[in-house]
Legacy VTK file of the C-alpha trace (Angstrom):
# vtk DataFile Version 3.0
C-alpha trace
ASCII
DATASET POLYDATA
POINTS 690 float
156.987 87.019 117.868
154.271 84.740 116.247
152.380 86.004 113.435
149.090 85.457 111.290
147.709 86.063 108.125
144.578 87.787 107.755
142.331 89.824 104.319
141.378 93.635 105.299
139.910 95.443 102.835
140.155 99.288 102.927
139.209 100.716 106.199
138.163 104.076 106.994
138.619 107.030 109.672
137.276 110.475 110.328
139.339 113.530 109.423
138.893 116.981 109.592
139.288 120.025 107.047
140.724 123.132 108.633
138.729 125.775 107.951
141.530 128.683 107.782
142.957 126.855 105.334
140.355 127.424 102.967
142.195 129.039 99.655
139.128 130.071 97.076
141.158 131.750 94.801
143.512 128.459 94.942
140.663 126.458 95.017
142.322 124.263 97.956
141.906 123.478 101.391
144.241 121.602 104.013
143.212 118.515 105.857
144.577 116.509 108.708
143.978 113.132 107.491
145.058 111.286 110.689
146.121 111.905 114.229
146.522 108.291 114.716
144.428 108.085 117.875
143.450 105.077 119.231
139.412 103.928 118.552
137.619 100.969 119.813
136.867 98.234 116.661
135.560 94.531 117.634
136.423 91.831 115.972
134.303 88.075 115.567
135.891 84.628 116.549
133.668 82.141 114.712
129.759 83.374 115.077
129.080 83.646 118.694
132.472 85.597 120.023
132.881 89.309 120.003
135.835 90.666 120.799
136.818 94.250 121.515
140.008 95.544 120.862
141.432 99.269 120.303
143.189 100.373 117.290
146.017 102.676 116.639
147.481 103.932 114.071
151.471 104.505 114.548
151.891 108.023 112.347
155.803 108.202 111.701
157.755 108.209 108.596
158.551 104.051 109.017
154.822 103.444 109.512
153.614 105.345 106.800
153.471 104.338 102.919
153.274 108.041 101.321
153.784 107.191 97.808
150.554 106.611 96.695
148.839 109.712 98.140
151.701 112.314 97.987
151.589 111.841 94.001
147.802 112.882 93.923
145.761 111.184 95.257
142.610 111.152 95.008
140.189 113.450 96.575
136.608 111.676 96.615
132.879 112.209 96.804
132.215 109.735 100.182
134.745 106.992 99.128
133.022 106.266 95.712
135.786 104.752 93.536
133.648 103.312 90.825
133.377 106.220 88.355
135.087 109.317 87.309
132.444 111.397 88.081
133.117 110.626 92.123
136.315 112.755 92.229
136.202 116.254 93.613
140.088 117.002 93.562
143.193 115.137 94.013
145.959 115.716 96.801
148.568 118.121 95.509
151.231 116.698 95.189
154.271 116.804 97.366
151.944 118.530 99.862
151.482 115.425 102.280
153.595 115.622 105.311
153.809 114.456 108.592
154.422 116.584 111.945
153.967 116.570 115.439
152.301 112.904 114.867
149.714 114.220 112.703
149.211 113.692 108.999
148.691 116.645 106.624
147.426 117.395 102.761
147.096 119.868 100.782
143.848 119.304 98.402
142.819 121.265 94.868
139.369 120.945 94.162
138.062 120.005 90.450
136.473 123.109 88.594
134.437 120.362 86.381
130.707 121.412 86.293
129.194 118.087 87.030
131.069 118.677 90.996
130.431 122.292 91.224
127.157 121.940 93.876
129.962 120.406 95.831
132.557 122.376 95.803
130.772 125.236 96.414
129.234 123.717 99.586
132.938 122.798 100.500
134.339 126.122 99.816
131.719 127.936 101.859
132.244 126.050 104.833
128.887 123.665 104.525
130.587 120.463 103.991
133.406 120.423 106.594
133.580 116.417 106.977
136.283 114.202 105.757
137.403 110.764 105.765
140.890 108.945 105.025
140.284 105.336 103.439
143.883 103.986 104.301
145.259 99.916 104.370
146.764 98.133 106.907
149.920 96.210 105.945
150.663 94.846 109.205
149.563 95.008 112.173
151.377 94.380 116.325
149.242 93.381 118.566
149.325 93.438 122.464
147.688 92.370 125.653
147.443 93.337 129.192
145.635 91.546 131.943
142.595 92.905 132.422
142.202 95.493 128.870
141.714 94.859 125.792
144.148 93.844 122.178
145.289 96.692 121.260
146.322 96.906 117.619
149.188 99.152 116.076
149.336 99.745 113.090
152.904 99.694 111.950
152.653 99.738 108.499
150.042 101.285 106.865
148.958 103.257 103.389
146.164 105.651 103.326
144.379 105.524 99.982
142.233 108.225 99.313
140.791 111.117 100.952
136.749 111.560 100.790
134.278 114.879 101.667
131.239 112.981 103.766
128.208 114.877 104.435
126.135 112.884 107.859
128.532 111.096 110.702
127.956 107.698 111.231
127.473 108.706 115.062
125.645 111.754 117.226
129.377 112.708 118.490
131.247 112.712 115.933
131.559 115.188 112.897
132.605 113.209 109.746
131.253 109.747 108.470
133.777 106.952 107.970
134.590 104.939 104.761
131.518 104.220 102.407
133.858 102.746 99.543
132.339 100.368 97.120
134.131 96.576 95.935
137.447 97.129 97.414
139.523 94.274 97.246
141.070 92.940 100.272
144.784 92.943 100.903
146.855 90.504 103.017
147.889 91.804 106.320
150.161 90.380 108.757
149.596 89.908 112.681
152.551 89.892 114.974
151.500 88.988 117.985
153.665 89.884 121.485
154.307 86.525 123.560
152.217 87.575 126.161
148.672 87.846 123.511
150.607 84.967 121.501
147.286 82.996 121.461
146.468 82.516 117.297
143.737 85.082 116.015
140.768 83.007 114.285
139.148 86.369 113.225
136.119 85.292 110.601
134.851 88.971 109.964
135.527 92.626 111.119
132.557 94.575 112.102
132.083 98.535 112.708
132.126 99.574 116.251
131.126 103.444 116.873
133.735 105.425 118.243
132.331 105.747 122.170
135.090 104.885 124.121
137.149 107.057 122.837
140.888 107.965 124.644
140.916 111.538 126.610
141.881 114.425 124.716
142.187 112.694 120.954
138.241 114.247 120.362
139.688 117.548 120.867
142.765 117.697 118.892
141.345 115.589 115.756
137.499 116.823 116.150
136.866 112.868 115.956
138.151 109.540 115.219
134.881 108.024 113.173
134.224 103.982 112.782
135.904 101.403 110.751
134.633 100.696 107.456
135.699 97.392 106.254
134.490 95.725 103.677
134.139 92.277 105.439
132.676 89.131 103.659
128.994 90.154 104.010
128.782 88.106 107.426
130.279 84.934 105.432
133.070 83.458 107.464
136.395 83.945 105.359
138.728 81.002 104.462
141.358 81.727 107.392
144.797 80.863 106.521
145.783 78.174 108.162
148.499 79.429 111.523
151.936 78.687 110.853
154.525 77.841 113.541
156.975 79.648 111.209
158.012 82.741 112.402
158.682 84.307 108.925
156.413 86.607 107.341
156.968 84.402 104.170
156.332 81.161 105.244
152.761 82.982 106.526
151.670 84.720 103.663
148.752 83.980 101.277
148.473 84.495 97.751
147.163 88.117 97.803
145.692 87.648 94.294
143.034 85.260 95.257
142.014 86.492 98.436
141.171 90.030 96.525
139.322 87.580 94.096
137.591 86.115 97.003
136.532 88.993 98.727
135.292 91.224 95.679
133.114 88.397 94.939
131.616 88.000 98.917
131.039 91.642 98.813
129.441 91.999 95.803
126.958 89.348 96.919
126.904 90.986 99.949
125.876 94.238 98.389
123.218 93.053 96.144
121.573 90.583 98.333
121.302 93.742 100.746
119.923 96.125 97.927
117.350 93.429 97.182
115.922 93.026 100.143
115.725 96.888 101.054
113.729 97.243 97.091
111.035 94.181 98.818
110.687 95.273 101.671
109.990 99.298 100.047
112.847 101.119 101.565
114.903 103.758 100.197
118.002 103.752 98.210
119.861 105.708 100.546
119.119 103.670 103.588
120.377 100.528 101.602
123.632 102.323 100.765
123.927 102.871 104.216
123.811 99.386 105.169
126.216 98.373 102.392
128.580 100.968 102.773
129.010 100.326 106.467
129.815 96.821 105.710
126.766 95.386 107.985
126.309 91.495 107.252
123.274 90.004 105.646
122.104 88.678 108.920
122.636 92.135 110.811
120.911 93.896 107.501
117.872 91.793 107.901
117.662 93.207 111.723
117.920 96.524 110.566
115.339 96.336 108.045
113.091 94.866 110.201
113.943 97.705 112.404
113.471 100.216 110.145
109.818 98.670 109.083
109.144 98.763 112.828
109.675 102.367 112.781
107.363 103.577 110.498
104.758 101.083 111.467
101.526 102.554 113.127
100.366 99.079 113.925
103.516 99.161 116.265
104.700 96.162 114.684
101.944 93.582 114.917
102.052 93.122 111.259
103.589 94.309 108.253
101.642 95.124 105.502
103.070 94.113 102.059
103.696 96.595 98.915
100.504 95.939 96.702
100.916 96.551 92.708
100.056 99.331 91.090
96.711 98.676 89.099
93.929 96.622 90.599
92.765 93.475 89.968
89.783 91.973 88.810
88.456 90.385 92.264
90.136 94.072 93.495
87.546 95.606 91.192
84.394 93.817 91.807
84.885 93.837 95.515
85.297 97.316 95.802
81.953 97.815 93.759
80.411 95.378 96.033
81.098 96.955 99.329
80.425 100.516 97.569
76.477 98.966 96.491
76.496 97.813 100.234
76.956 100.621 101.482
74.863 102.921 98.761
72.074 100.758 99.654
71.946 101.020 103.102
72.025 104.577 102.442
69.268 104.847 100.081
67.431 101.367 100.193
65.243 102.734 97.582
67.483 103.918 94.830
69.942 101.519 95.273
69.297 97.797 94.657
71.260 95.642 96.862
73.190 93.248 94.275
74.548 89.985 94.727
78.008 91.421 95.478
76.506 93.435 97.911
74.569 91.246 99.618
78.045 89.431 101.157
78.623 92.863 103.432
74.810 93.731 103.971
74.334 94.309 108.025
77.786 94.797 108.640
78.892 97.991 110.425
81.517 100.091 109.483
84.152 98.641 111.692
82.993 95.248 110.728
83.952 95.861 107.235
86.946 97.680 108.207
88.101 94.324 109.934
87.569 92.752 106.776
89.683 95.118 105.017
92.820 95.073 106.972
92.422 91.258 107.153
92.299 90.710 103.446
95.031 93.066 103.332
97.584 90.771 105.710
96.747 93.121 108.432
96.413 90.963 111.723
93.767 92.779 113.836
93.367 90.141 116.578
93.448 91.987 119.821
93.127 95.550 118.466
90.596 97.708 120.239
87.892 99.617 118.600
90.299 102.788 118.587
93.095 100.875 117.241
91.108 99.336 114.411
89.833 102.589 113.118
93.258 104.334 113.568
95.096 100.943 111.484
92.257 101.647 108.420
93.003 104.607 107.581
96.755 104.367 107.713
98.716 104.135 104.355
101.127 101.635 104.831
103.860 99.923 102.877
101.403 99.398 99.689
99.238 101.727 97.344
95.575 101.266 97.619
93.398 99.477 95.915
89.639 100.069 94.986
88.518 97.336 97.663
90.676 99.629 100.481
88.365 100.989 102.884
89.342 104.989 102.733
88.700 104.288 98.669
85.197 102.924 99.235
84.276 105.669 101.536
85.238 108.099 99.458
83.768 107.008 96.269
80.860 106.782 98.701
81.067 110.578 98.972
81.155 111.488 95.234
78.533 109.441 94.592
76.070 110.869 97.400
77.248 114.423 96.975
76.667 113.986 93.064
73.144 112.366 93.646
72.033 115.479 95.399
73.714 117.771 93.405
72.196 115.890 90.194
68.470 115.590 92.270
68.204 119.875 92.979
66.289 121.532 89.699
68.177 123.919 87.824
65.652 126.481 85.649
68.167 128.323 84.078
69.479 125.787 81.821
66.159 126.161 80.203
66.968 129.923 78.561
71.181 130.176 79.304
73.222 129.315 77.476
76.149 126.294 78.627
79.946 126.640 77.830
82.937 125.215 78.714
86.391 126.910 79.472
89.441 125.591 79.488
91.780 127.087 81.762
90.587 130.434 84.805
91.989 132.773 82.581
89.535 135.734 81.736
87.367 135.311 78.890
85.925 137.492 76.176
82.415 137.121 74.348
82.041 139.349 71.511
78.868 140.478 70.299
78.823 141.048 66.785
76.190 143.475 64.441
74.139 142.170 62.312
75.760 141.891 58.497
76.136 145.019 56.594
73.729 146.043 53.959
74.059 145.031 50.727
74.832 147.514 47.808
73.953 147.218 44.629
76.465 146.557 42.039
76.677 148.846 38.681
77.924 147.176 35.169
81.440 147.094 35.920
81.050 148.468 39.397
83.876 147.905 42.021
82.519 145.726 45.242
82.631 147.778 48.574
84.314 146.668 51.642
81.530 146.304 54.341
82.572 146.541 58.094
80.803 144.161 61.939
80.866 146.607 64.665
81.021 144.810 67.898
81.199 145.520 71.821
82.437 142.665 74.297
81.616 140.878 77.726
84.453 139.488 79.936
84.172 137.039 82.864
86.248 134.321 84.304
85.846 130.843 86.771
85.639 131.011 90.055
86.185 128.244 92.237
84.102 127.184 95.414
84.719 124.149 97.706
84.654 122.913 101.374
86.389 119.872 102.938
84.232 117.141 104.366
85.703 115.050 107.288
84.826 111.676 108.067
86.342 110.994 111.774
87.940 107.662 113.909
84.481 108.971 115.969
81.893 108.692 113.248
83.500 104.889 112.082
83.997 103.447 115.573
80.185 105.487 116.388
79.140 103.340 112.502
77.384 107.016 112.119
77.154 106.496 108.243
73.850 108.069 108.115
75.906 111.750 109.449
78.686 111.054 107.008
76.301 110.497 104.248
73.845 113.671 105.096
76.798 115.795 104.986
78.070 114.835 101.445
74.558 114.995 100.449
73.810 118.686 101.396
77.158 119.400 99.798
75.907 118.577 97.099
72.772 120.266 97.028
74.761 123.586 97.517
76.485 123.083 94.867
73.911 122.728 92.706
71.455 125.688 94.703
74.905 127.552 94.171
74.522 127.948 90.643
71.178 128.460 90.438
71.961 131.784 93.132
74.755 133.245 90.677
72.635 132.756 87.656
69.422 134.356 89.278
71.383 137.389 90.863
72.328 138.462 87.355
68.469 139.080 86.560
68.005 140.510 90.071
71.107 142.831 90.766
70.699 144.174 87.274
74.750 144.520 86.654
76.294 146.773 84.193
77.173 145.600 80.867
80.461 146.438 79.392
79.203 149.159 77.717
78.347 151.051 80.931
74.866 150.874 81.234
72.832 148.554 83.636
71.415 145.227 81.847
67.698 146.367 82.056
67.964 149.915 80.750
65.804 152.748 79.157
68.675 153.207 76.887
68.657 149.208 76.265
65.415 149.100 75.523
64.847 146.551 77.423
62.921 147.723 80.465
58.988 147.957 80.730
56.563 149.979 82.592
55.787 148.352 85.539
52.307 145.742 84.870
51.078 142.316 85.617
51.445 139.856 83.285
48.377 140.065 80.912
47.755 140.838 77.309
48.681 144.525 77.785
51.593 143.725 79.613
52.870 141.140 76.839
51.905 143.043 73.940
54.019 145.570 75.506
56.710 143.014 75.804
56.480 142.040 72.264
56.751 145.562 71.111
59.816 146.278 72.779
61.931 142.735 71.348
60.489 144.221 67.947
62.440 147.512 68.039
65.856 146.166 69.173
68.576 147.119 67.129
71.661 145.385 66.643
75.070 147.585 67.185
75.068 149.020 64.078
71.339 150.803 65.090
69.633 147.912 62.355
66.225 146.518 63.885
67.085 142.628 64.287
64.948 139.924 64.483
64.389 138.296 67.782
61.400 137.448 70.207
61.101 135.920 73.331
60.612 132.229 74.036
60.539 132.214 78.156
58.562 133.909 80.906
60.529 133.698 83.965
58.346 134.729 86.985
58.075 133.751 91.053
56.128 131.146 92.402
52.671 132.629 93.506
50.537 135.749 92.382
52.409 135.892 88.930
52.810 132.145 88.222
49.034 131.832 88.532
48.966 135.683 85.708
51.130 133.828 83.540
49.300 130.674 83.189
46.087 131.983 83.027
47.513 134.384 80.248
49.233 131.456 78.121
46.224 129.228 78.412
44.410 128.009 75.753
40.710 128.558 75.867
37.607 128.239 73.595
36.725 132.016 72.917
32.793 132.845 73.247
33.583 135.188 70.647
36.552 136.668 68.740
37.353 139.504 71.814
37.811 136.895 73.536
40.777 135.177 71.685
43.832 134.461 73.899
46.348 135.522 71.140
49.711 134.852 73.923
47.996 131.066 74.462
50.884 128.654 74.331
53.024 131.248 72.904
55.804 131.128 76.028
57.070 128.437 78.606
56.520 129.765 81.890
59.697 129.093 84.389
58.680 129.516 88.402
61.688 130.255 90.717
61.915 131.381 93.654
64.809 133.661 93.586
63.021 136.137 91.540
61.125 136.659 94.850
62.409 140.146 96.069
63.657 141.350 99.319
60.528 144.030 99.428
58.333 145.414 97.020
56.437 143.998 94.189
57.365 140.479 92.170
59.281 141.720 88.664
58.815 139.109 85.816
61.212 138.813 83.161
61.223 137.480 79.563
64.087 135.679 77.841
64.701 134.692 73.963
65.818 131.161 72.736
69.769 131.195 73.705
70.040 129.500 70.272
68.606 132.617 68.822
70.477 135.297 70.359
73.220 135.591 73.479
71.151 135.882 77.108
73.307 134.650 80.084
76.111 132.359 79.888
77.167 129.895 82.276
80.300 127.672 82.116
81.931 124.954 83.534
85.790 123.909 83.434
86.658 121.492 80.674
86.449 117.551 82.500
85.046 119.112 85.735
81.008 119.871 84.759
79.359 119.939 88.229
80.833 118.740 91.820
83.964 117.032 91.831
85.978 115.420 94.862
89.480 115.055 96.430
90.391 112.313 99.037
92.921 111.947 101.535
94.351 110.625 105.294
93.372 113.291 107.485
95.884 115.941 109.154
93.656 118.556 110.881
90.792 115.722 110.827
92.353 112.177 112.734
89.910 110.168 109.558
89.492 110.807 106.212
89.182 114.261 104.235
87.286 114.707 101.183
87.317 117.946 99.284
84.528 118.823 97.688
85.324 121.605 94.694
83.230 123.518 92.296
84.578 125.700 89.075
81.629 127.848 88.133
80.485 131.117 86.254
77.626 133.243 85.010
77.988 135.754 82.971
75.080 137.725 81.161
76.426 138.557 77.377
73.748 140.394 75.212
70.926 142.684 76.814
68.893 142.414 73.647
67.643 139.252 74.425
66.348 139.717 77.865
63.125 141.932 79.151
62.260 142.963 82.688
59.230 144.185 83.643
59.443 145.740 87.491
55.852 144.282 88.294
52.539 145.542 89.843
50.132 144.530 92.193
46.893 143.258 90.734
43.807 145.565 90.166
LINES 1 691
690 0 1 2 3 4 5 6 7 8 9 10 11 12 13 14 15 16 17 18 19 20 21 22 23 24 25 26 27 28 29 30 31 32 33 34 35 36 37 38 39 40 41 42 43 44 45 46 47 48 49 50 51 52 53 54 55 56 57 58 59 60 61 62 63 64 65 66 67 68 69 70 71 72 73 74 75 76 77 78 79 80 81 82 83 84 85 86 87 88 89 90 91 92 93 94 95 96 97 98 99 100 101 102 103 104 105 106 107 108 109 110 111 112 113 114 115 116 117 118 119 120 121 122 123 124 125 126 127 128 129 130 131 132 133 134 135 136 137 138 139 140 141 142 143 144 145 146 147 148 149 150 151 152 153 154 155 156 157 158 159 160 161 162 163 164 165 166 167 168 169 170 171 172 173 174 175 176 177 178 179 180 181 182 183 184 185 186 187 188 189 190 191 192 193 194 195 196 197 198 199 200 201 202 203 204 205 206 207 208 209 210 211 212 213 214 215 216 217 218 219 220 221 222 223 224 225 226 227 228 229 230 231 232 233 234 235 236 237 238 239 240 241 242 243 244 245 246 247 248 249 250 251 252 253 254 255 256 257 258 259 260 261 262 263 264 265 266 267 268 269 270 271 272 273 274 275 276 277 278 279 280 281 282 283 284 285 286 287 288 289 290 291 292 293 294 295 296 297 298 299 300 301 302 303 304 305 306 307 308 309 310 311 312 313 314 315 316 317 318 319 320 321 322 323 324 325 326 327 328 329 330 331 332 333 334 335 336 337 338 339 340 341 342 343 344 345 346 347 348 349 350 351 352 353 354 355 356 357 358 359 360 361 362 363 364 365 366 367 368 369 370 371 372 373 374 375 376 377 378 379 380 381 382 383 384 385 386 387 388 389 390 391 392 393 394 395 396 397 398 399 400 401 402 403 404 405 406 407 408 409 410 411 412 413 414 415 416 417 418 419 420 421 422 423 424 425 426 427 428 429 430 431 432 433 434 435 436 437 438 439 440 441 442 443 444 445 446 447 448 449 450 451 452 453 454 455 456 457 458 459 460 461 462 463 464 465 466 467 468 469 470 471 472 473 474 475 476 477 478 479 480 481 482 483 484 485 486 487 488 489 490 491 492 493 494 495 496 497 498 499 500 501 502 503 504 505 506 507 508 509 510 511 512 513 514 515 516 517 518 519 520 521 522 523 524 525 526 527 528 529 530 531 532 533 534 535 536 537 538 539 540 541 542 543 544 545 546 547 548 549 550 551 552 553 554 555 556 557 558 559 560 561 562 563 564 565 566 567 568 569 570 571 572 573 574 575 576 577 578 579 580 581 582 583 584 585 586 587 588 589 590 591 592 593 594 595 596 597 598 599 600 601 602 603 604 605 606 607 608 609 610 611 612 613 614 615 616 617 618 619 620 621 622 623 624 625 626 627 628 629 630 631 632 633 634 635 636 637 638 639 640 641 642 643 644 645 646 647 648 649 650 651 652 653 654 655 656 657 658 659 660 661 662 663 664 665 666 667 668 669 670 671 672 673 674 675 676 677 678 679 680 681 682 683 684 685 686 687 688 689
């Protein structure tokens, strides 16, 4: 019979682990490693040829080259050979056998800590796939009119035996070979007269296991793809065809054609690898490509493929990674189209610059054009839906301050912080500010005044002298809403809507404080030691009056008898008249001002003496007006309000919408008010003029 010469590397096949077989206490398992059923391969003659042909593997005794894996062999972590830390066990030795044209092992697993999430999994039954790695030696080929080659494999040495976790195909159970610069080894080809015709194979590619024979899927579970580690899609050097009939006179110098092939697969590998890191896909998928021995041609297809796949503009461009960082023109574009927009906003705050002035009358889509153009985005032909859908998808890349969904939402923060910035807030006149670090409760101590001092006789001993104190405790809250900005409002260029919204977000934020601040004066809460703010028992609570000398003097009487906690009068006095907007504004001003006295009972002695603060949300529900006074928060604790550390005011998050088909923006709020010391604070309950 003729024969030819040709490199294989290892090649791989599905096997199956028998689940009885599973020994924990033994720590093994059995595994058929072969059946030898037939599975359909193709082959390549030069670059345009493909050629199907079956293979079988002939599982007798004479076929079979034992030695290697009957004196423990190696039991692998998906054909990894490059490191130590890739075996899971090792065949036990002796244990391989062959019967009823099946091949059997026996297989300890490793009790090393570094595989223990793997064993376990295969001990428990979660990995159950295998895979034989195994060498053809010589192959006898045959052909009948009408089918196709069908290759035996007469003499043969499996390898190593490898746990695989996903099949390479939906119908089969086990994934084939993934084994990592294998050199080749010479193989021969005898060839039957009638298929005599000389083999000018130039690469072996993987063909999934479809066409599988009748019966083999049930008594193997499957027979998985080869895995050959073929030149990368280079043509190998094929030996030249002897007319000798000798197996000698044939061979090839099996040292330099594993030379020759660990160097085409390395190249293979890393070209591969590159091309996946470019192009931003993951390490796994590029694995996958190398392990399956795909060519650098095929790999290029598959990337492409792959892209394709996670594309949302359906492949009419592909949008390259950008660097992380911006750039300067990145930069000062971005601020341009943010003044742009700010300006046509608010024309009057906002000068247009001369940035600016390069997007001024676009519309939203307009500039989202622009975007995806100077992005490498192609939108030529895309429909107003398509163009608003393409903006605010994240592609390959990270964003960049010039990106569209970036601009709009700095647009946001800035709006909603204009607002919340433009809203008056009275009580930072007479609170007190503070900032927390963390939402953890806190404590505010109010301490006595210092003890008295003693006097000292010649030679006296110095007495200890003891701070009583009692203590407040509050903690941050936080308050937020989500703000959408929707495919409707860009393609509708409703800017004005988006802009309004973040705006009166804003406001709230700010009219938010101002309501938790307020509602401590009004709701009168109870202080930590059990009695309401304004009290009888605080002395802090005045007959009810409108605000006029009696009133005051009143006022001024009671801030002169507070005691500290020790029961010592301390010195304090107030600083602030807090009062509603009508009937007692116009008392309180009339009361402070100063006026030239026709004689000296007619002296305004309060004139100038207090700051007068109108708000409205000392405006009750019913009844008459109340008007409160308030020391210096320098002086002595009133109400406290606080802010967390880095996040004073309104603050926003931005993202691609989910339940919103646009852009989200989160708009969040850490606030809290707490009132800390009752002895600087007065109430009087209010009465209706005479």
């Amino acid at each position: 019979m003729p024969k030819d010469m040709m490199d294989l590397p290892v090649i791989g096949r599905a096997a199956s682990v028998r689940p009885e077989s599973i020994n924990r206490d033994e720590r093994t398992i059995e595994v058929v490693w072969t059946t030898g059923a037939t599975v359909q391969r193709v082959r390549w003659e030069g670059w345009d040829d493909r050629i199907e042909y079956d293979e079988t593997l002939e599982v007798t005794p004479e076929a079979l080259r034992l030695d290697r894996l009957n004196a423990g062999g190696p039991f692998l972590n998906s054909h990894r050979g490059y490191g130590l830390e890739s075996v899971l066990g090792s065949v036990v030795p002796g244990s391989v056998r062959i019967e009823g044209g099946k091949g059997y092992a026996t297989i300890r697993l490793t009790e090393a800590e570094d595989a223990a999430p793997i064993v376990q999994r295969i001990l428990e039954g979660t990995v159950r796939n295998v895979s034989v790695g195994y060498r053809v030696h010589q192959y006898e080929i045959t052909k009948k009119d009408g089918e196709r080659e069908e290759w035996r494999a007469v003499d043969w040495e499996p390898m190593e035996i490898s746990a695989v976790a996903i099949p390479a195909d939906p119908g089969s159970q086990t994934r084939s070979a993934e084994s990592r610069e294998v050199p080749c080894n010479p193989c021969v080809l005898v060839r039957s007269q009638e298929s005599a015709a000389p083999a000018k194979t130039t690469k072996e590619a993987i063909m999934p296991n479809k066409n599988q024979r009748a019966g083999e899927q049930d008594e193997v579970r499957t027979e998985d793809t080869v895995q050959t580690r073929s030149n990368g899609g280079q043509a190998p050097a094929t030996p030249e065809t002897s007319t000798a009939t000798t197996a000698q006179e044939t061979r090839v110098d099996p040292e330099a054609a594993a030379q020759r092939a660990v160097a085409a697969e390395r190249e293979r590998s890393t070209t591969i690898t590159n091309l996946c890191r470019r192009h931003g896909l993951d390490g796994d998928f590029s694995a996958d490509l190398v392990a399956r021995g795909v060519s650098v041609e095929d790999a290029r297809t598959a990337i492409l493929d792959k892209i394709a796949e996670s594309d949302p503009l359906q492949g009419r461009s592909y949008e390259p990674a950008q660097p992380r960082g911006d750039s300067e023109r990145d930069r000062q574009r971005g601020e341009a189209l943010e003044n742009a927009l700010m300006h046509r906003v608010n024309p009057g705050q906002h000068e247009l610059t001369a940035g600016g002035r390069e997007f001024r009358g676009m519309s939203l889509l307009e500039i989202a054009r622009d975007n995806l153009e100077r992005r490498g985005v192609s939108t030529r032909g895309m429909t107003r839906q398509e163009l608003a859908g393409a903006v605010f998808t994240r592609a390959a890349g990270y964003h960049t301050t010039s990106d569209f969904p970036i601009i709009l939402g700095n647009l946001a923060n800035r709006t909603l912080r204009d607002a919340y910035q433009a809203i008056p807030r009275t009580f930072t006149a007479w609170a007190r500010r503070e900032t927390l670090t963390d939402f953890k409760e806190v404590t505010r101590a109010q301490l006595s005044g210092a003890p008295d001092l003693e006097k000292v006789n010649e030679a006296g001993e110095f007495k200890y002298g003891t701070m009583a104190e009692s203590k407040e405790v509050y903690q941050l809250s936080t308050y937020g809403r989500i703000i959408g900005f929707s495919r409707k409002m860009l393609i509708n260029d409703d800017l004005s809507a988006f802009t309004r919204l973040s705006s009166a977000f804003g406001a709230r934020a700010a009219e938010l404080e101002g309501d938790i601040v307020y509602a401590i004066l009004m709701q009168n809460p109870t202080m930590g030691d059990g009695v309401d703010l304004f009290h009888a028992d605080h002395g802090n609570l005045g007959t009810a009056a409108v605000i006029d000398e009696a009133g005051l003097t009143a006022a001024y009487r009671a801030y002169a008898q507070q005691t500290g906690i020790e029961g010592h009068r301390i010195s304090v006095s107030p600083s602030f008249l807090l009062t509603s907007p009508g009937q007692r504004a116009v008392e309180a001003r009339k009361i402070l001002t100063a006026t030239t006295p026709a004689g000296t009972d007619d002296v305004n002695v309060y004139a100038n003496k207090l700051q007068v603060i109108e708000e409205r949300r000392l405006i009750p529900d019913s009844g008459q007006d109340p008007w409160f006074l308030s020391a210096n928060p320098a002086m002595i604790d009133t109400v406290e309000y606080a802010y967390l550390e880095g996040q004073e005011g309104v603050f926003t998050e931005t993202r691609m919408g989910f339940e919103v088909d646009g852009l989200e923006i989160k708009a969040r709020h850490e606030f809290a008010a707490k009132a800390i010391d009752h002895r600087g604070l007065y109430k009087n309950p209010g009465k209706a003029p005479s």
